[in-house]
PyMOL Python script that loads the backbone (N, CA, C, O; Angstrom):
from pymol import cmd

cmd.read_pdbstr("""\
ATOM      1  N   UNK A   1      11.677   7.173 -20.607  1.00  0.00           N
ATOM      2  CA  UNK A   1      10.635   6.725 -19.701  1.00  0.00           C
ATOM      3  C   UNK A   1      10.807   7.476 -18.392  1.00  0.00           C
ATOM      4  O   UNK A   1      11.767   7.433 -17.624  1.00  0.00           O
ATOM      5  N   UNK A   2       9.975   7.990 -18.320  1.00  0.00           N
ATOM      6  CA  UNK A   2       9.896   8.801 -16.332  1.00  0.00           C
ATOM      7  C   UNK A   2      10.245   7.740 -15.555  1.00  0.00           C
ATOM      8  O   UNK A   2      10.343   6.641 -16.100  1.00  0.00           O
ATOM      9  N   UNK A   3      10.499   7.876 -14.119  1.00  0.00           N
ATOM     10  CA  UNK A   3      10.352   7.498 -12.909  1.00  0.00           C
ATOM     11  C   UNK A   3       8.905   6.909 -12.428  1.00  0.00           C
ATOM     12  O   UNK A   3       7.893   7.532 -12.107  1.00  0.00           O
ATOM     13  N   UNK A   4       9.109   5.710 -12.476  1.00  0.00           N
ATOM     14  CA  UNK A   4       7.605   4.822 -11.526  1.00  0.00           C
ATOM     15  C   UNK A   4       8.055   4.930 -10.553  1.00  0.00           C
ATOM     16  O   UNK A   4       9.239   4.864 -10.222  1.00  0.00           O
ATOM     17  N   UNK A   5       6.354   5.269  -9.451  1.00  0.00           N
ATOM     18  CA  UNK A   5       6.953   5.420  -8.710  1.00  0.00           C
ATOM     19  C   UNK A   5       5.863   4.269  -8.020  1.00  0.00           C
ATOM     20  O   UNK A   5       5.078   3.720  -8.794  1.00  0.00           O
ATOM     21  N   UNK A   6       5.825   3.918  -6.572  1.00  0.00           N
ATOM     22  CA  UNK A   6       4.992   2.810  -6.018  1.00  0.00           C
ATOM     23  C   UNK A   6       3.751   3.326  -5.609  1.00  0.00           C
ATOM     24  O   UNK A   6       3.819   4.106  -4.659  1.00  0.00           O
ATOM     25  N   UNK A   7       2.667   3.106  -6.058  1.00  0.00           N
ATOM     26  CA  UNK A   7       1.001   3.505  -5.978  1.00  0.00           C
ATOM     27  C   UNK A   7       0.723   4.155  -7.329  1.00  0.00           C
ATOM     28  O   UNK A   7      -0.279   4.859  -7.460  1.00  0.00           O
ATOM     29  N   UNK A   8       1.885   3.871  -8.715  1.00  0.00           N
ATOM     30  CA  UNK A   8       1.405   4.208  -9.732  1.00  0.00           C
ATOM     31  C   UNK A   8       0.152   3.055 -10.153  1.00  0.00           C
ATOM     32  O   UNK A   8       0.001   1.879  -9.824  1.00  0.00           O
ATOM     33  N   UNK A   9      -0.728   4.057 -11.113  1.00  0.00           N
ATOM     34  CA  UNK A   9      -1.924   2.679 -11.471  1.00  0.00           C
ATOM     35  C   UNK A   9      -0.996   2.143 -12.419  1.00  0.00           C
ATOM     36  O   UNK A   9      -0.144   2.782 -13.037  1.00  0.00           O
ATOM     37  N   UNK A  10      -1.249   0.825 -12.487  1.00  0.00           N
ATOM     38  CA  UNK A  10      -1.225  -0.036 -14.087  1.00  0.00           C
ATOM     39  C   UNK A  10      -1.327   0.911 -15.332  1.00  0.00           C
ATOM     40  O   UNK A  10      -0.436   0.782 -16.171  1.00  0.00           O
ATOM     41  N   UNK A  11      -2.284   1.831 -15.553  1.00  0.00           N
ATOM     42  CA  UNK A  11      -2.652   2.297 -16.575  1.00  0.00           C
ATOM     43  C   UNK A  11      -1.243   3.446 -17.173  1.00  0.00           C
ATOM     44  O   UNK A  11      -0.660   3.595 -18.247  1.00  0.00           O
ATOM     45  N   UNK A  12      -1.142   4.149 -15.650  1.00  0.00           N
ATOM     46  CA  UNK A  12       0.018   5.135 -15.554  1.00  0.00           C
ATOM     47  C   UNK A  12       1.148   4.674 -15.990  1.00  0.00           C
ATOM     48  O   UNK A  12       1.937   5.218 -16.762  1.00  0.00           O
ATOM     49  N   UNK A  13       1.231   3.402 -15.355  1.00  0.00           N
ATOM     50  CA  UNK A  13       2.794   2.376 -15.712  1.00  0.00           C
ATOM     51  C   UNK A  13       2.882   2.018 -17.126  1.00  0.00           C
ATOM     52  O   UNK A  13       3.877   2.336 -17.779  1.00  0.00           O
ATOM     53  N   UNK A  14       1.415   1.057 -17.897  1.00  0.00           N
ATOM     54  CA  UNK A  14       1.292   1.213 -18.930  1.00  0.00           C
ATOM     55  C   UNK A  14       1.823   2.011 -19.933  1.00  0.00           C
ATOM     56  O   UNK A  14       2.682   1.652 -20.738  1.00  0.00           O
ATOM     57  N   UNK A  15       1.162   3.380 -19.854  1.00  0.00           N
ATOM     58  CA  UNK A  15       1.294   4.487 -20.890  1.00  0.00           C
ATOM     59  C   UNK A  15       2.905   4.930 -20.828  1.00  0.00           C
ATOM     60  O   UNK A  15       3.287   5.493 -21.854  1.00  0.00           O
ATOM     61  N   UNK A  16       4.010   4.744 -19.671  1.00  0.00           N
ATOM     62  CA  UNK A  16       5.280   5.234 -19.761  1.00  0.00           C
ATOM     63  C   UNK A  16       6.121   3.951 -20.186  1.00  0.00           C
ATOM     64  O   UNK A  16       7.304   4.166 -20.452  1.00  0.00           O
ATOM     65  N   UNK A  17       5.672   2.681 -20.279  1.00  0.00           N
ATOM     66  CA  UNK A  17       6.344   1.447 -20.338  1.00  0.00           C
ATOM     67  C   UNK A  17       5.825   0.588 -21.590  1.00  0.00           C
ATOM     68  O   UNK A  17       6.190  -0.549 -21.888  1.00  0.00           O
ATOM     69  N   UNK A  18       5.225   1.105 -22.017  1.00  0.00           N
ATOM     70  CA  UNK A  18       4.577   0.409 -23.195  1.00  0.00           C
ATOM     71  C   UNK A  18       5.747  -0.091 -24.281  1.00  0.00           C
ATOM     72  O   UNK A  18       6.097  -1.251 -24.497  1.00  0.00           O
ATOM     73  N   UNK A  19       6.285   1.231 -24.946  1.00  0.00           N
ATOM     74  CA  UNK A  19       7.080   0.874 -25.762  1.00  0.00           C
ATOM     75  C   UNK A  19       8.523   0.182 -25.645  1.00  0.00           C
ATOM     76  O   UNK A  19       8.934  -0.543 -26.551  1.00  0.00           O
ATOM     77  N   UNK A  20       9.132   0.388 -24.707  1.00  0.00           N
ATOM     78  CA  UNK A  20      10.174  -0.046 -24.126  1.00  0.00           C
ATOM     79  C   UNK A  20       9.766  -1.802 -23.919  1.00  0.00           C
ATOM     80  O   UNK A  20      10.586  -2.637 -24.302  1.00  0.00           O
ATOM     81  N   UNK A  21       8.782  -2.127 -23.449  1.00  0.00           N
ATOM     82  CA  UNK A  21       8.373  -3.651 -23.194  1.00  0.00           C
ATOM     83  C   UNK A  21       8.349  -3.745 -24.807  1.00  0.00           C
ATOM     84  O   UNK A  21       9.175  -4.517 -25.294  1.00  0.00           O
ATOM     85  N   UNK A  22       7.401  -2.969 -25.790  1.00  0.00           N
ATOM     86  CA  UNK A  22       7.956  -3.597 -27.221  1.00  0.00           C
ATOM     87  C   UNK A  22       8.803  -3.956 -28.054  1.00  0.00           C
ATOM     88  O   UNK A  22       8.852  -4.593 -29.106  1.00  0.00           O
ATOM     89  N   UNK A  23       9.721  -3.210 -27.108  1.00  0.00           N
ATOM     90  CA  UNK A  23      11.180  -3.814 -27.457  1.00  0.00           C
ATOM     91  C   UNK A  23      11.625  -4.430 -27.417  1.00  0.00           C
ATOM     92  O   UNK A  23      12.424  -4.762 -28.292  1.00  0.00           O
ATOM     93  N   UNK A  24      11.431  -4.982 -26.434  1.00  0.00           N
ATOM     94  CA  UNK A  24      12.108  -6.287 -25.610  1.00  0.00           C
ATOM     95  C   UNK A  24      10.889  -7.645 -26.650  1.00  0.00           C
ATOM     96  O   UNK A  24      11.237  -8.729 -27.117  1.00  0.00           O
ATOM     97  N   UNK A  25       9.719  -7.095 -26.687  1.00  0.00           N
ATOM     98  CA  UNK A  25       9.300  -8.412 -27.058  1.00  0.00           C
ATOM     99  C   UNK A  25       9.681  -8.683 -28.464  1.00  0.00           C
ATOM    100  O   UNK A  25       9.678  -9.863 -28.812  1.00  0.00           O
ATOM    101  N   UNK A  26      10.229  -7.161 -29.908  1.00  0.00           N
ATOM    102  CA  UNK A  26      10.103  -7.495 -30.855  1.00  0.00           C
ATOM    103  C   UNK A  26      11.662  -8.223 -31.028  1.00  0.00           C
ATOM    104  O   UNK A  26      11.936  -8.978 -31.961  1.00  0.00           O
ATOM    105  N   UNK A  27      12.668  -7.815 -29.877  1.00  0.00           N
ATOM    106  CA  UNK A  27      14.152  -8.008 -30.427  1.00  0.00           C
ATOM    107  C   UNK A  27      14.003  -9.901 -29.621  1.00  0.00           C
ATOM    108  O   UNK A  27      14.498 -10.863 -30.209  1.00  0.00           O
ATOM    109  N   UNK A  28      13.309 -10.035 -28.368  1.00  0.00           N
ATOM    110  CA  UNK A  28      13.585 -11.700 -28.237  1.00  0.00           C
ATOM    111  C   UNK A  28      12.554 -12.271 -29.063  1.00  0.00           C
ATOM    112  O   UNK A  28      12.839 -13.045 -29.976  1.00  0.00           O
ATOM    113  N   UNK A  29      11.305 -11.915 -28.781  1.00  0.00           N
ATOM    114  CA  UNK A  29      10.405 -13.103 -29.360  1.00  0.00           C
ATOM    115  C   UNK A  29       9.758 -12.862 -31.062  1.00  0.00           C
ATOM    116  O   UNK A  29       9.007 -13.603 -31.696  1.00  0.00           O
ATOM    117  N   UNK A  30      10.323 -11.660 -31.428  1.00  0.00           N
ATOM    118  CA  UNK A  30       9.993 -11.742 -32.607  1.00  0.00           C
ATOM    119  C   UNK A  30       8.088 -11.484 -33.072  1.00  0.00           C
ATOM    120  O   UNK A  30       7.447 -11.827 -34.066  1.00  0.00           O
ATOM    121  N   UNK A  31       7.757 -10.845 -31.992  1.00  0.00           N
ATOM    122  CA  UNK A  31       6.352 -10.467 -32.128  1.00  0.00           C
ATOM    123  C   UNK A  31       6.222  -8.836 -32.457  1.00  0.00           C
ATOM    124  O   UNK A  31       7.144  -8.121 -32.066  1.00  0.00           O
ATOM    125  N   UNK A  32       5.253  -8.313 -33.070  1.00  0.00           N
ATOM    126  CA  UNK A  32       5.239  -7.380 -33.405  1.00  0.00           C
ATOM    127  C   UNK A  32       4.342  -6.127 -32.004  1.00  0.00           C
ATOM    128  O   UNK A  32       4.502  -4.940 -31.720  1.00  0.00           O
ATOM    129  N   UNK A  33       3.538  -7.105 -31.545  1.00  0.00           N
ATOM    130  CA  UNK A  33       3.022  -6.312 -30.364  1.00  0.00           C
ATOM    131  C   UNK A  33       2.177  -7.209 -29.621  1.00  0.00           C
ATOM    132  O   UNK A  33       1.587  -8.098 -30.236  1.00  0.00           O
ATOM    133  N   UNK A  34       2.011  -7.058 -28.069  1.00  0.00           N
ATOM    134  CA  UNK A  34       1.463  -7.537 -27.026  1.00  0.00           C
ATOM    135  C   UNK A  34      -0.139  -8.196 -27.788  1.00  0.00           C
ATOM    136  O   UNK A  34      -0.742  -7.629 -28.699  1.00  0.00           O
ATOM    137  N   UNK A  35      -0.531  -9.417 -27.164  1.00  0.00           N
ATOM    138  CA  UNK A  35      -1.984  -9.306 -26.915  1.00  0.00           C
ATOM    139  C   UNK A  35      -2.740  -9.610 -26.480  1.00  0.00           C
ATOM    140  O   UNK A  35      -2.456 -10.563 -25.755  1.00  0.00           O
ATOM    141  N   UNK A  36      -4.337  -9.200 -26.438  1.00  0.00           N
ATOM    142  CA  UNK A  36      -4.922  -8.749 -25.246  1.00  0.00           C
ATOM    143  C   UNK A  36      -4.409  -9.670 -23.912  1.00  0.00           C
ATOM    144  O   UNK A  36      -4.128 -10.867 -23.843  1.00  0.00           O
ATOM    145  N   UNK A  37      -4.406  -8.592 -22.878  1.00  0.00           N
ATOM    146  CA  UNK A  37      -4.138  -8.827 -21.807  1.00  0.00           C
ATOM    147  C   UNK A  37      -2.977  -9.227 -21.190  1.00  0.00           C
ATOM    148  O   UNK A  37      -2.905  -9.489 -19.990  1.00  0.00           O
ATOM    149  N   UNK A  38      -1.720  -9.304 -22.269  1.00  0.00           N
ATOM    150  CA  UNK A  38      -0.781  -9.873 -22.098  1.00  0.00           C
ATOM    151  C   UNK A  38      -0.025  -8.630 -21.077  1.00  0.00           C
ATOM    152  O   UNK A  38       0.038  -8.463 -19.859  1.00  0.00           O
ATOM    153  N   UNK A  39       0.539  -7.817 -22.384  1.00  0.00           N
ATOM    154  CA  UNK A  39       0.474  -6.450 -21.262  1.00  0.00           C
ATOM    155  C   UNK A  39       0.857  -6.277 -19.993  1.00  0.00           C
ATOM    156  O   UNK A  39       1.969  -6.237 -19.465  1.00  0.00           O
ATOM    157  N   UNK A  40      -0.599  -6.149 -19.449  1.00  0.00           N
ATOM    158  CA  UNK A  40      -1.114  -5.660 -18.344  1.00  0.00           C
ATOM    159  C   UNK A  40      -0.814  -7.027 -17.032  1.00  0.00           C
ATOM    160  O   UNK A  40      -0.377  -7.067 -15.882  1.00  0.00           O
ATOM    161  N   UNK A  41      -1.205  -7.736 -17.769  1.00  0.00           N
ATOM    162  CA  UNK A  41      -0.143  -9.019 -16.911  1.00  0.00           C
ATOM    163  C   UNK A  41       1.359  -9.001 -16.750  1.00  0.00           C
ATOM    164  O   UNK A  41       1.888  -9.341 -15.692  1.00  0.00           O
ATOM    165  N   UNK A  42       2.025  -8.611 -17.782  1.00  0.00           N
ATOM    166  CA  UNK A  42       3.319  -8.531 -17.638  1.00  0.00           C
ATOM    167  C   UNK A  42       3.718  -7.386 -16.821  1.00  0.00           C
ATOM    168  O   UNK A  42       4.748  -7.650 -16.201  1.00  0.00           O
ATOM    169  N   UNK A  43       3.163  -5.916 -16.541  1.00  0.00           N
ATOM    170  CA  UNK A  43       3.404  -4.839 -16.416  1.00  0.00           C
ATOM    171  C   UNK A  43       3.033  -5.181 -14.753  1.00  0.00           C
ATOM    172  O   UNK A  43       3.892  -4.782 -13.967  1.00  0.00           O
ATOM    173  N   UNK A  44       1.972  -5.802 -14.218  1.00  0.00           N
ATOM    174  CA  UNK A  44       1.978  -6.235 -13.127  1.00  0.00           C
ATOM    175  C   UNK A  44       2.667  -6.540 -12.407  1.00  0.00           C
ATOM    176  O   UNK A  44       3.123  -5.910 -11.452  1.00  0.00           O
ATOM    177  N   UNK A  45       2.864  -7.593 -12.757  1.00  0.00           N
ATOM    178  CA  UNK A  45       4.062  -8.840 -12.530  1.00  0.00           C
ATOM    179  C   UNK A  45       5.316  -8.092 -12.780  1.00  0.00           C
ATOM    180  O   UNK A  45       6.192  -8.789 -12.268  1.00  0.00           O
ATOM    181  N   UNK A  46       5.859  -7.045 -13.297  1.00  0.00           N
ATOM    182  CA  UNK A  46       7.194  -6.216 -13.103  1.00  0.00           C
ATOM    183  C   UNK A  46       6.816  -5.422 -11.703  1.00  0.00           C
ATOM    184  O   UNK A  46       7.660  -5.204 -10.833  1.00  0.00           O
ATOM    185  N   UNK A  47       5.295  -4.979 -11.594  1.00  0.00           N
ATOM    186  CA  UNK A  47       5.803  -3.946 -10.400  1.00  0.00           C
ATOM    187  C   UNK A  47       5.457  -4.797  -8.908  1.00  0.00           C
ATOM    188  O   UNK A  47       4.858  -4.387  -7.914  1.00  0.00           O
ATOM    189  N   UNK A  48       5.982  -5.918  -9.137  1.00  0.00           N
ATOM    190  CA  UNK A  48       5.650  -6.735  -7.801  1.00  0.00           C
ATOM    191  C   UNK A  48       4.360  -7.106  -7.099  1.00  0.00           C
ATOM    192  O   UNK A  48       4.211  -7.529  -5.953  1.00  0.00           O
ATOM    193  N   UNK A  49       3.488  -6.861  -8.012  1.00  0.00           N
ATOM    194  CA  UNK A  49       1.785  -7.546  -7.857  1.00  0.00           C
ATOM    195  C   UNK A  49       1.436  -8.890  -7.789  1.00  0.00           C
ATOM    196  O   UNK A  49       1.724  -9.580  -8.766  1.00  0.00           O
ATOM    197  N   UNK A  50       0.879  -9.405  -6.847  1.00  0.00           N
ATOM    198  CA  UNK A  50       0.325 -11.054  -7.212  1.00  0.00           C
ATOM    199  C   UNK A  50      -0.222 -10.324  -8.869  1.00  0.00           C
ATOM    200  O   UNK A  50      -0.337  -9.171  -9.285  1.00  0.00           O
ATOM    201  N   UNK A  51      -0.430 -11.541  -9.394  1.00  0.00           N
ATOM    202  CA  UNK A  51      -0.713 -11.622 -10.587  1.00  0.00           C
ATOM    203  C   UNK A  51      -1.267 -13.302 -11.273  1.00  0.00           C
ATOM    204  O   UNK A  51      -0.722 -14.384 -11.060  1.00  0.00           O
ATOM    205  N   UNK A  52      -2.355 -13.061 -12.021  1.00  0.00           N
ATOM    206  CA  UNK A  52      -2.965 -15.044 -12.431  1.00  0.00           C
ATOM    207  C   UNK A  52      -3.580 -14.359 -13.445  1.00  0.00           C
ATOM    208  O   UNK A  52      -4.387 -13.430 -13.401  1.00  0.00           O
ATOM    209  N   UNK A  53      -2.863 -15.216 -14.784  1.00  0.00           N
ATOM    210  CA  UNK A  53      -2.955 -14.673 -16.144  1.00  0.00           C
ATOM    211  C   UNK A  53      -3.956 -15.868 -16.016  1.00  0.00           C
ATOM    212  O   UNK A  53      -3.602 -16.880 -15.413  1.00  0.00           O
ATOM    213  N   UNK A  54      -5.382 -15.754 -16.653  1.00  0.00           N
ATOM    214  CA  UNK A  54      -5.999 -17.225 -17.146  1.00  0.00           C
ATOM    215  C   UNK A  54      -6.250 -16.769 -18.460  1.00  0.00           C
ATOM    216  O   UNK A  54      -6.864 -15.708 -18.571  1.00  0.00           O
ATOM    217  N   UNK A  55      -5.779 -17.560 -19.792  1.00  0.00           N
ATOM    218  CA  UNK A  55      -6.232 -17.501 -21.192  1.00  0.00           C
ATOM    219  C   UNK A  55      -6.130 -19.039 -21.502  1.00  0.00           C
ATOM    220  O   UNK A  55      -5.498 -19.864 -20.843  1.00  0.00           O
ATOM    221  N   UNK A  56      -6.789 -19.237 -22.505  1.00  0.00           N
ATOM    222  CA  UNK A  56      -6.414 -19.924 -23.149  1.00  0.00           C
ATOM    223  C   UNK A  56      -5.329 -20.423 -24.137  1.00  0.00           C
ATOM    224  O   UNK A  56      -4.567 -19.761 -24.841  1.00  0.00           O
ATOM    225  N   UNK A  57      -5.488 -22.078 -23.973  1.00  0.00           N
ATOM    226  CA  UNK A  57      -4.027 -22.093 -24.838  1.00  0.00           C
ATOM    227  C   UNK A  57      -3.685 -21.786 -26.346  1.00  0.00           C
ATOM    228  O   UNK A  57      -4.310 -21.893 -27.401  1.00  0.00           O
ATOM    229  N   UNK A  58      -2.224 -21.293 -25.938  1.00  0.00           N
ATOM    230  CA  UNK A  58      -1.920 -20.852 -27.351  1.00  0.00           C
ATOM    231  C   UNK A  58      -2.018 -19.201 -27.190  1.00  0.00           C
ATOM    232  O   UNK A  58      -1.246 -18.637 -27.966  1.00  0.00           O
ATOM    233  N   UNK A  59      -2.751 -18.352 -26.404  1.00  0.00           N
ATOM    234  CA  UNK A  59      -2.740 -17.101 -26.252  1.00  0.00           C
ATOM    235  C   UNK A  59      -1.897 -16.223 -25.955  1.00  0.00           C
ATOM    236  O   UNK A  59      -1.958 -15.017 -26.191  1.00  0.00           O
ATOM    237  N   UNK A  60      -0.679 -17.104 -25.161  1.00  0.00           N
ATOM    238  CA  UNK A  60       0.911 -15.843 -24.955  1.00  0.00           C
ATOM    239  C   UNK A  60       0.986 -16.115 -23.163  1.00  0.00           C
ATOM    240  O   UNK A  60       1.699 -15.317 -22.555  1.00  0.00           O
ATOM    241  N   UNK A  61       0.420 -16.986 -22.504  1.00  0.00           N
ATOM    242  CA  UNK A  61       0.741 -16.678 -21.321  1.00  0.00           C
ATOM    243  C   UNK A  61       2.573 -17.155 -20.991  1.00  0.00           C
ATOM    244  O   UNK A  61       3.155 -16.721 -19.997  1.00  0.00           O
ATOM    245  N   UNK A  62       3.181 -17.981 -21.897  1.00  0.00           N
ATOM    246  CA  UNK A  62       4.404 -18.438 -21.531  1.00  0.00           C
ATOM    247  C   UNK A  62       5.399 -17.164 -21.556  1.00  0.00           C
ATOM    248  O   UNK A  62       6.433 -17.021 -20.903  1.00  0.00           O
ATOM    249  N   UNK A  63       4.754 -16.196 -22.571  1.00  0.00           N
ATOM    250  CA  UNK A  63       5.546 -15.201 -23.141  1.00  0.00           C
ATOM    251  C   UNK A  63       5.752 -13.690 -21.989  1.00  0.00           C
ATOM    252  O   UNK A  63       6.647 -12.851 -21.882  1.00  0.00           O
ATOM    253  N   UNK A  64       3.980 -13.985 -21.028  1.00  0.00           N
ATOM    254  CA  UNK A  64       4.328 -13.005 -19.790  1.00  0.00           C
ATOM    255  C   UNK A  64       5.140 -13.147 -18.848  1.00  0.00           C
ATOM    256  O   UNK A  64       5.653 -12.246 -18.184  1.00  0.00           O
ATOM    257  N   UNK A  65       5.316 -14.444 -18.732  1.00  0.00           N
ATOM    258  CA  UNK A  65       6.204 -15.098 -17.455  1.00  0.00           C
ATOM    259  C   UNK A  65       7.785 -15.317 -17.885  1.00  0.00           C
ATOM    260  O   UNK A  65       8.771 -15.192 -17.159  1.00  0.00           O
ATOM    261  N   UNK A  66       7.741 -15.608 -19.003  1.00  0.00           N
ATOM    262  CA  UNK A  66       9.002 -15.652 -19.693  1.00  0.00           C
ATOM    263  C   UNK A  66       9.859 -14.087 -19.142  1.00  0.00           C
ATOM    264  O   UNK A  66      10.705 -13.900 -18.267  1.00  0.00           O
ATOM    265  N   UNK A  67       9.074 -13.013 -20.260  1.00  0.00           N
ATOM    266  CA  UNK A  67       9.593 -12.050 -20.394  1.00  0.00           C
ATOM    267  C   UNK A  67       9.569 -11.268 -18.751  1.00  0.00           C
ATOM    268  O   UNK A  67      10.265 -10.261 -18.628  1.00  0.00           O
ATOM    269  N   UNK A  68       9.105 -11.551 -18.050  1.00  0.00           N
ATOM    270  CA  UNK A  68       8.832 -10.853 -16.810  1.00  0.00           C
ATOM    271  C   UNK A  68      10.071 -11.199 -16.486  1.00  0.00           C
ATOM    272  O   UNK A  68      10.903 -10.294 -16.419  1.00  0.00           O
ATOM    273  N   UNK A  69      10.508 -12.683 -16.192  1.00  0.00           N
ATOM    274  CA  UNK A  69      11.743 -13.199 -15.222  1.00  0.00           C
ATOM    275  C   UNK A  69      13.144 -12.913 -16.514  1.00  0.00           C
ATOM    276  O   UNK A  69      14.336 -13.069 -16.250  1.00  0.00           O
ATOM    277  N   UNK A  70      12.692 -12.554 -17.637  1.00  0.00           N
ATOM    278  CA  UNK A  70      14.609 -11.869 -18.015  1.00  0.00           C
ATOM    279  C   UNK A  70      14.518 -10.639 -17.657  1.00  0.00           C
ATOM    280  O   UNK A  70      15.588 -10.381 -17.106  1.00  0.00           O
ATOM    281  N   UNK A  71      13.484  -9.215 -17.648  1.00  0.00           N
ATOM    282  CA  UNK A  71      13.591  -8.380 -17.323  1.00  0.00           C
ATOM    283  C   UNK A  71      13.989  -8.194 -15.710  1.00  0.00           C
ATOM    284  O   UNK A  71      14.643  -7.235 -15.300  1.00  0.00           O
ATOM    285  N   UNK A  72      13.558  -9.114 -14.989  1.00  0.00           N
ATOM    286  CA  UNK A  72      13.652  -9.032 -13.709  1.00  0.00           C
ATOM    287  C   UNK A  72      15.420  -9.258 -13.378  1.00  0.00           C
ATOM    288  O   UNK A  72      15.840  -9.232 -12.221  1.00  0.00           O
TER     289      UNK A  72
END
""", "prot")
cmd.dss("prot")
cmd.show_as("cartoon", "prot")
cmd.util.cbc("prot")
cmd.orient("prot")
């Protein structure tokens, strides 16, 4: 993974952090991959962004906040 740096977009952060976050989600939570919107909430919320996931329940929001504060 390159160097993030601060005024990277989301998208930028995304595309170098993607797989590495799949890691983390397939070895704790046993999921095979992010979904929608989960992501981009989580990837936020690592680079120190306010951040307000709204989904519905049952959709993974425990799993952004979860995984945000062990990576952190």
């Amino acid at each position: 993974m390159g160097r993030l740096r601060v005024g990277d977009t989301i998208t930028t952060v995304q595309n170098e952090a993607k797989e590495p976050l799949v890691f983390f989600l397939r070895q704790i939570y046993r999921k095979n991959d992010f979904r929608t919107l989960q992501l981009n909430a989580l990837l936020s919320s690592l680079c120190d962004k306010d951040t307000i996931l709204l989904l519905p329940t049952g959709a993974g929001k425990s799993i952004v906040y979860q995984l945000a504060g062990i990576l952190r």
